[in-house]
C-alpha positions as CSV (number, residue, x, y, z in Angstrom):
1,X,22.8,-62.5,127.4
2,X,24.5,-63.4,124.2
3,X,24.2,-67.1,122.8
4,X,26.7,-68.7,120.3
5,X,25.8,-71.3,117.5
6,X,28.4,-73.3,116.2
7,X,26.7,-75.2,112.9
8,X,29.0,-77.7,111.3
9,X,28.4,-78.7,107.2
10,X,29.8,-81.5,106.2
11,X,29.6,-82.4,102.2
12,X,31.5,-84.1,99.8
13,X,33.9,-82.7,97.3
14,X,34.6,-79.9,98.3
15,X,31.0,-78.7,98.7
16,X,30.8,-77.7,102.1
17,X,33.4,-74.6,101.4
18,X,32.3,-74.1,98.1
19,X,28.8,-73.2,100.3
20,X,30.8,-71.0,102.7
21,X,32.4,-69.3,99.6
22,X,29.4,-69.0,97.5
23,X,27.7,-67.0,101.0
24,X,30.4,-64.7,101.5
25,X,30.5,-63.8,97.2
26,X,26.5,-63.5,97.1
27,X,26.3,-61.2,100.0
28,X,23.7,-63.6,102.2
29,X,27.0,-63.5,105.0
30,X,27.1,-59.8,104.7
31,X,23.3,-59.4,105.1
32,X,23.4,-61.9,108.2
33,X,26.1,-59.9,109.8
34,X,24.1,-56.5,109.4
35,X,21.2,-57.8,110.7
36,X,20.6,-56.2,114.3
37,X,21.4,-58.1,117.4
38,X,24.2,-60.5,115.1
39,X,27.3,-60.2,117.1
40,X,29.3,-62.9,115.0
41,X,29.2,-64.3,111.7
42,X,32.1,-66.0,110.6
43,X,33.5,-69.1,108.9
44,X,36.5,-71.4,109.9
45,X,38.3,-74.8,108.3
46,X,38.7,-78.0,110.6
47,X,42.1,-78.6,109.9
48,X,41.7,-82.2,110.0
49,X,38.4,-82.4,107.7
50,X,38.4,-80.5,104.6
51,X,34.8,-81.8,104.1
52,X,33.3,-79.6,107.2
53,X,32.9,-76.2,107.8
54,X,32.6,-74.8,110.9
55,X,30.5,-71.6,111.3
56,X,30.5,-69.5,114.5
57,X,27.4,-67.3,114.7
58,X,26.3,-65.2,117.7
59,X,24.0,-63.5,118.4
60,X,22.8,-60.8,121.3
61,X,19.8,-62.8,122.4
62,X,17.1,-65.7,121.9
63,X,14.5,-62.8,120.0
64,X,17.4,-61.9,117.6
65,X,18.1,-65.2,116.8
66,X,14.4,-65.9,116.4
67,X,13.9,-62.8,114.1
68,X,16.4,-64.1,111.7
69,X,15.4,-67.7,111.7
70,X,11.7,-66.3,110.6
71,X,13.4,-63.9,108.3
72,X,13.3,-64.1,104.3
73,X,17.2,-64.6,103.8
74,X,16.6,-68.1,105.6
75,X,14.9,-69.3,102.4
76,X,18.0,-68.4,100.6
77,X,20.0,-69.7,103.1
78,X,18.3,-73.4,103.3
79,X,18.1,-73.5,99.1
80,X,21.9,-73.0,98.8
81,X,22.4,-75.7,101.6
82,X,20.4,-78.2,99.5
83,X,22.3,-76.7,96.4
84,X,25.3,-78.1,98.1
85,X,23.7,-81.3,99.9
86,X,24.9,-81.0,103.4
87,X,24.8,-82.1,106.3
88,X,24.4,-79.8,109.4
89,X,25.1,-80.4,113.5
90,X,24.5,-77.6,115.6
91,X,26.0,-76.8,119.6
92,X,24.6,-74.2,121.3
93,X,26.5,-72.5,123.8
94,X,26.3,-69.0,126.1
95,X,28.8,-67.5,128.0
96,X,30.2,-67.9,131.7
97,X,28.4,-65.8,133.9
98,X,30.9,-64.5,136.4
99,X,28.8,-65.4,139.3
100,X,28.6,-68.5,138.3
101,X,32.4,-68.7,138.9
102,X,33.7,-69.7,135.1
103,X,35.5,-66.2,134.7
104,X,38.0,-67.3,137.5
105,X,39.7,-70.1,135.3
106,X,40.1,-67.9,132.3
107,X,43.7,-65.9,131.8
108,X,42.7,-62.9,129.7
């Protein structure tokens, strides 16, 4: 079963999508996005809070998520989010089984 992260940086000046900017031009989102089992790797603007990014990541399970938390682009990944000094909150969420009867309230 899948499992989505949404991690929220919050900086000052600008520097939370001058992070998001500086991942996608130095590859590091590219790299995340090949790496097997990552599903989803993308990055979105709160309207109302140009100070936050909002990054959706999923991935196909807890192992894949593990492997790239112990992997060496998480190094890179940490050093540009103290480059950048934020600030991070993080909700974890996995879908709606159908059994468990979620899938009846969604119009697709």
């Amino acid at each position: 079963m899948s499992l989505t992260v949404n991690l929220y940086y919050t900086g000052t000046n600008g520097s939370a999508r001058a992070f998001a900017g500086e991942m996608e031009k130095s590859g590091l989102a590219t790299a995340v996005r090949a790496e097997d089992g990552n599903e989803r790797y993308d990055y979105f603007f709160p309207m109302d809070d140009p100070e936050t990014v909002l990054l959706i990541d999923r991935w196909r399970d807890q192992e894949a998520l593990d492997r790239h938390h112990a992997s060496p682009m998480m190094r890179s990944i940490a050093a540009l989010r103290e480059k950048y000094d934020l600030h991070m909150r993080v909700e974890r969420y996995a879908p709606l089984e159908e059994e468990e009867g979620g899938e009846a309230f969604i119009r697709k």
